[in-house]
C-alpha positions as CSV (number, residue, x, y, z in Angstrom):
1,X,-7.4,-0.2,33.9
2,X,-10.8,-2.2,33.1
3,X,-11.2,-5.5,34.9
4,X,-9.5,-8.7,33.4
5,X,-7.1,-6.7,31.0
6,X,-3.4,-7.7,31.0
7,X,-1.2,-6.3,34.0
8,X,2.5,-6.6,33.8
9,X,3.5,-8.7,36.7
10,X,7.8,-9.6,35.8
11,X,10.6,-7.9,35.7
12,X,13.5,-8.7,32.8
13,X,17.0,-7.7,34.4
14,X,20.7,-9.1,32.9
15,X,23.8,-7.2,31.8
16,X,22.3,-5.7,28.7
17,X,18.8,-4.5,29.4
18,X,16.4,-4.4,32.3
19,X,12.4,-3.9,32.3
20,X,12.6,-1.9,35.7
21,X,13.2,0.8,34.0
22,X,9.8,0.8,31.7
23,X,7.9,1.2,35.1
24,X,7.8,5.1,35.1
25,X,8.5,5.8,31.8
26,X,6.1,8.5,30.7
27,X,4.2,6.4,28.0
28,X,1.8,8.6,25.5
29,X,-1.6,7.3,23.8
30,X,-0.5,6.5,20.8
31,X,2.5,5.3,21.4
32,X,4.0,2.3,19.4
33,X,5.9,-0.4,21.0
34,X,7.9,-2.8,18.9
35,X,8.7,-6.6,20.5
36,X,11.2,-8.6,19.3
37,X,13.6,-11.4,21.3
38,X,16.7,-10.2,19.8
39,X,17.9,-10.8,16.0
40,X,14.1,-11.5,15.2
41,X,14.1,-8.1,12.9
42,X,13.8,-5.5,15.4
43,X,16.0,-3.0,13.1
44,X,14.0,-3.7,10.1
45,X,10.6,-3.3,11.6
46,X,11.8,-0.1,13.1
47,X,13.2,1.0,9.6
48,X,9.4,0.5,8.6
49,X,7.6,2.1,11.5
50,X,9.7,4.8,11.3
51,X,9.2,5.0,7.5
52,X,5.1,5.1,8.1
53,X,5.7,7.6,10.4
54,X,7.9,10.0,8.2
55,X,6.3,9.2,5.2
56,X,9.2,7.8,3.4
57,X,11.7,10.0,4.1
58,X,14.6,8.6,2.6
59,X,16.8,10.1,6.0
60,X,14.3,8.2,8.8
61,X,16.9,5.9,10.5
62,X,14.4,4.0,12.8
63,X,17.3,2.2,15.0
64,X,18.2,5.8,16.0
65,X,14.8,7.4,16.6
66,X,13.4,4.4,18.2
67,X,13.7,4.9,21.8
68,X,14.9,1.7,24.1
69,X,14.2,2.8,28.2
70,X,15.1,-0.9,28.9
71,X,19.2,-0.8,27.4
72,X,21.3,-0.4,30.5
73,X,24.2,1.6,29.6
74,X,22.3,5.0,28.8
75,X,21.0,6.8,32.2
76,X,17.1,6.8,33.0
77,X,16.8,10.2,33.2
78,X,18.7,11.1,30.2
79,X,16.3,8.1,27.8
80,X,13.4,9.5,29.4
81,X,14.5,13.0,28.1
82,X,15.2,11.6,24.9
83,X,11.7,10.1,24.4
84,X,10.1,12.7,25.8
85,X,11.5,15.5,23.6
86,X,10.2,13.8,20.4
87,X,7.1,15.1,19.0
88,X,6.2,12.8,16.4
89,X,4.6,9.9,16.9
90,X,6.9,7.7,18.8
91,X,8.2,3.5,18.1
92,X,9.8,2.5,21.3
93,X,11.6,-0.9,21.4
94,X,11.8,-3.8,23.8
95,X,13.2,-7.0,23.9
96,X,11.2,-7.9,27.5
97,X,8.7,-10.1,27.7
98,X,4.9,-9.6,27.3
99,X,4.3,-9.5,30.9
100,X,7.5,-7.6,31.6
101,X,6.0,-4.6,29.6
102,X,3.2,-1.7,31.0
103,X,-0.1,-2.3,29.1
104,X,-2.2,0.6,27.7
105,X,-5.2,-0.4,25.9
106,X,-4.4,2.9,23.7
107,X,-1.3,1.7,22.9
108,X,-0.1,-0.2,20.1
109,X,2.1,-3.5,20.4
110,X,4.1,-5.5,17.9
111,X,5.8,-8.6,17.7
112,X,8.2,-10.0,15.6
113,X,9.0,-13.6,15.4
114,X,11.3,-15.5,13.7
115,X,12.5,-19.1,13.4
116,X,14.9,-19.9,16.3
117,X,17.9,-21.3,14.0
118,X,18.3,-18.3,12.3
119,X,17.9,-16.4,15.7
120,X,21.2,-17.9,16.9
121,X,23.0,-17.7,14.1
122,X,21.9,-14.5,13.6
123,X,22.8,-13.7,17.5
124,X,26.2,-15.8,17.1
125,X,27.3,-12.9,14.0
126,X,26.2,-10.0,16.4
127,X,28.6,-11.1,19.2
128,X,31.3,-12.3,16.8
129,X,31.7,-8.5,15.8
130,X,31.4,-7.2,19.1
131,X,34.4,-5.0,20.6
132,X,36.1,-6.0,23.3
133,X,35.0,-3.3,25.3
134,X,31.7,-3.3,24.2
135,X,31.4,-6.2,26.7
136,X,32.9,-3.7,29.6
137,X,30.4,-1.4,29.0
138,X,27.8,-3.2,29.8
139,X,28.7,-5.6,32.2
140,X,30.4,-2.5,34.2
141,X,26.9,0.1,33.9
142,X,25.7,0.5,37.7
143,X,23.1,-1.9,38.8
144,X,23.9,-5.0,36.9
145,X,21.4,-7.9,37.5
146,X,23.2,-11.3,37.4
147,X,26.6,-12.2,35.8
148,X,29.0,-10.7,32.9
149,X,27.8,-10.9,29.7
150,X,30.4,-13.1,27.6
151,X,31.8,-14.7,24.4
152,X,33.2,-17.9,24.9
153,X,32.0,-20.1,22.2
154,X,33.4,-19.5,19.3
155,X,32.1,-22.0,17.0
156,X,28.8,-21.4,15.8
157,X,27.7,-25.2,15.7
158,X,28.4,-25.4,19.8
159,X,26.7,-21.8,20.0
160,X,23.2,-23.3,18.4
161,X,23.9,-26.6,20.7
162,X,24.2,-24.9,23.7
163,X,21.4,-22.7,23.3
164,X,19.1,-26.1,22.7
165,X,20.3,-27.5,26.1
166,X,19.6,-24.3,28.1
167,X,16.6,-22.0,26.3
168,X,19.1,-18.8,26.0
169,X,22.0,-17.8,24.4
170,X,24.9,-18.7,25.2
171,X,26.8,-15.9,27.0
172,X,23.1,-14.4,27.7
173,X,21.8,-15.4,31.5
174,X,18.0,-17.2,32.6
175,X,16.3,-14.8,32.6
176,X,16.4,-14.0,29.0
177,X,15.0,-17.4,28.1
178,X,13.6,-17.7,24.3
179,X,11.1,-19.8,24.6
180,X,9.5,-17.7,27.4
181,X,9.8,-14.4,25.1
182,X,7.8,-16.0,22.2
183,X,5.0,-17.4,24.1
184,X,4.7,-14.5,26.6
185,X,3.3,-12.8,23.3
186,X,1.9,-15.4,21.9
187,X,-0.7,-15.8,24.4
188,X,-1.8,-12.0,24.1
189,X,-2.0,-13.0,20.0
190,X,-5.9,-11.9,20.1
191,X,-5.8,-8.2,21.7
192,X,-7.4,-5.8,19.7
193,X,-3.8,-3.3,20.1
194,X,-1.3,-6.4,19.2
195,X,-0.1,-8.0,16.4
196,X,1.9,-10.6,15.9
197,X,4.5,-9.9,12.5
198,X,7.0,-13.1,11.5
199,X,9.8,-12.4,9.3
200,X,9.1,-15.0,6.9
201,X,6.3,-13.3,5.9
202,X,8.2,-9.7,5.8
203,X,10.9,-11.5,3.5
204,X,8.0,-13.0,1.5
205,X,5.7,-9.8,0.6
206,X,7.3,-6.6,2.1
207,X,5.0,-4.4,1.3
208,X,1.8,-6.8,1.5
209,X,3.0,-7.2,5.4
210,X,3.9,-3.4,5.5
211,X,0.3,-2.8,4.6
212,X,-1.0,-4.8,7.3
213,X,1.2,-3.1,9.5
214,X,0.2,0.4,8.7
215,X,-3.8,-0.5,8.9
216,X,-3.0,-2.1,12.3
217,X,-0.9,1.1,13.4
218,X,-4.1,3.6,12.0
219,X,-1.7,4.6,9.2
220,X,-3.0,5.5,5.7
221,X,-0.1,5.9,3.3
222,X,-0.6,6.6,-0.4
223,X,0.0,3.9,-3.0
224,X,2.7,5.9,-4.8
225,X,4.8,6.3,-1.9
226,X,5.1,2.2,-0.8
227,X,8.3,2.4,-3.7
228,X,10.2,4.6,-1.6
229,X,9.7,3.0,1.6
230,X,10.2,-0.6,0.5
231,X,13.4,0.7,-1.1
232,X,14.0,2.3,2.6
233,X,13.7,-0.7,4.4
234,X,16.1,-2.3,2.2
235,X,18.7,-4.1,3.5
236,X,21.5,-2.2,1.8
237,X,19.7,0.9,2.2
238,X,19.5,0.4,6.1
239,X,23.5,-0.8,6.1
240,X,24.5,2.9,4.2
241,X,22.2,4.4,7.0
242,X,23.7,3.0,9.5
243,X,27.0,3.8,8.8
244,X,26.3,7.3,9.3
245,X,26.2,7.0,12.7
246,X,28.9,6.9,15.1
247,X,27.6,5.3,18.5
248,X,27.4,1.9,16.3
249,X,31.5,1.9,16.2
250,X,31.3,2.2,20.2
251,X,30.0,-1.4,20.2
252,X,30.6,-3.2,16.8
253,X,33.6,-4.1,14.6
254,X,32.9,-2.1,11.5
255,X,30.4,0.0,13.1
256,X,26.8,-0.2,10.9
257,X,28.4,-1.3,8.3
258,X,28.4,-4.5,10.6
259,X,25.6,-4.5,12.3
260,X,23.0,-4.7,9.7
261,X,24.0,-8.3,8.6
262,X,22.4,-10.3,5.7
263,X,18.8,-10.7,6.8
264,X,18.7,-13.7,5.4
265,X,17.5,-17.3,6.7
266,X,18.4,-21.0,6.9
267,X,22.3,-20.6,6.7
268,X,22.4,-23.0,9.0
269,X,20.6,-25.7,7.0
270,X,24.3,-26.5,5.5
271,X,25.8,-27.0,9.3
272,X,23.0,-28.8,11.9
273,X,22.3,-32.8,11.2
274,X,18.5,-33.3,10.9
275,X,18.8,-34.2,14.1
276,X,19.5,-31.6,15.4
277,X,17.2,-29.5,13.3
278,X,14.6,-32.1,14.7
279,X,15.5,-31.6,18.4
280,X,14.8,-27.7,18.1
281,X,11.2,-28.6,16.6
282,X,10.7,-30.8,19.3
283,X,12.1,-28.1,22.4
284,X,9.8,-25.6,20.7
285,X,6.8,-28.1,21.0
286,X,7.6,-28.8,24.4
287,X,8.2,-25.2,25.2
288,X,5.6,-22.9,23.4
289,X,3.0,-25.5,22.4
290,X,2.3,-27.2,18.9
291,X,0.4,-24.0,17.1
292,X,2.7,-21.3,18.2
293,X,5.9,-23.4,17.6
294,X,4.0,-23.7,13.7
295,X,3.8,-20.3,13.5
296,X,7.1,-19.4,14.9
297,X,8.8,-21.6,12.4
298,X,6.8,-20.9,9.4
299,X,4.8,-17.8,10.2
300,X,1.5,-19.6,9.6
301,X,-1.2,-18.8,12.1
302,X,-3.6,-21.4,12.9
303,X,-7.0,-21.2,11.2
304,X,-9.5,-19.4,13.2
């Protein structure tokens, strides 16, 4: 690797995923890896990578195709066999930290931010239709890092509260701190192989944003097929998908039908005081810094 280029130098480990398990995993040139924390988009974005990739194909399910080495409860050997047997160009996920992830200079990275309120209440829905046993799965996969994973607040007001007073979610542990996530990535904002996405701006202009995307990814897609995609990447679109597939019921109430939620923002603007809307804009200045707390809650990037 040339001199002063980023090294990864952290490890991410809790009940749910672990970054361990990126060290040996048999990454390709041009490779695509897709960052989110979680409930920041990751399913959409990986509805539209895999949508550039395919072309449009209206059957191009990214969530299923996208591999995720770092998610505990599938063996190593058996998600290294999975990546490695797929021949097109491959969109791997993480929800690790910048500096918890391999760098490749022929690789490409993306980030997705999106405004912290809607995170939790976006992360509040996801374990609200959580089975049961969902929770035994991953808590019982061999070589658990750290505590269970749990539900206990069931309100979603004391959810958002808690997660102000400790930087994670609630249920979630440390090392899976927010705050860190976002400005691990920010700071590697001006690397020629990342880019930094914010779903404001995907909710805003779809396909303007999915443009950007596919120039950044080395991409050329036709103008008359940008219909069809945006129509893939719909949100109902994406929910019929999903409930094709079966492994989504092992986890979630409803299976897919479930798991792809509203996509929509600021449903908490009708619960939290101003206050308290106030005290996340100040934690996120205090946290991340002024500019990439601006751009994490509007999706502006400073001028320059």
């Amino acid at each position: 690797m040339a001199q002063g280029l980023p090294v990864k130098n952290a490890e991410q480990q809790w009940a749910v995923w672990d970054s361990t398990r990126l060290n040996n995993f048999p990454f390709r040139d041009d490779d695509i890896i897709i960052g989110t924390w979680s409930k920041s988009g990751t399913t959409w974005t990986q509805q539209l990578v895999a949508q550039l990739v395919f072309r449009g194909d209206p059957e191009s399910y990214g969530q299923m195709l996208s591999p995720w080495p770092e998610f505990r409860i599938a063996p190593l050997e058996a998600a290294y066999e999975q990546a490695e047997a797929q021949t097109h160009r491959r969109f791997i996920k993480t929800h690790s930290p910048f500096n918890c992830v391999p760098y490749h200079e022929s690789i490409k990275y993306l980030f997705i931010g999106r405004d912290a309120r809607d995170v939790v209440w976006s992360m509040f829905n996801h374990h609200e239709i959580m089975n049961p046993e969902a929770f035994h799965l991953f808590n019982d996969a061999p070589g658990r890092v750290g505590p269970p994973w749990t539900h206990e607040i069931r309100d979603v007001h004391q959810f958002y509260l808690k997660f102000l007073e400790q930087g994670y979610m609630p249920g979630h542990t440390p090392d899976t701190n927010f705050w860190n996530c976002i400005y691990q990535w920010w700071q590697v904002r001006d690397l020629p192989n990342v880019k930094l996405v914010h779903y404001n701006n995907l909710k805003q202009d779809f396909v303007g944003e999915a443009k950007k995307i596919a120039d950044f990814l080395d991409i050329e897609i036709e103008e008359s097929l940008w219909p069809q995609i945006e129509k893939h990447c719909s949100i109902d679109y994406m929910r019929d998908l999903s409930a094709k597939f079966e492994d989504l019921h092992i986890i979630f109430n409803g299976g897919g039908q479930n798991f792809i939620n509203k996509g929509t923002n600021g449903r908490w603007k009708d619960v939290l005081s101003q206050e308290e809307v106030d005290r996340c804009d100040a934690i996120a200045i205090q946290e991340i810094g002024a500019q990439c707390a601006h751009w994490l809650k509007t999706g502006e990037m400073p001028p320059g």
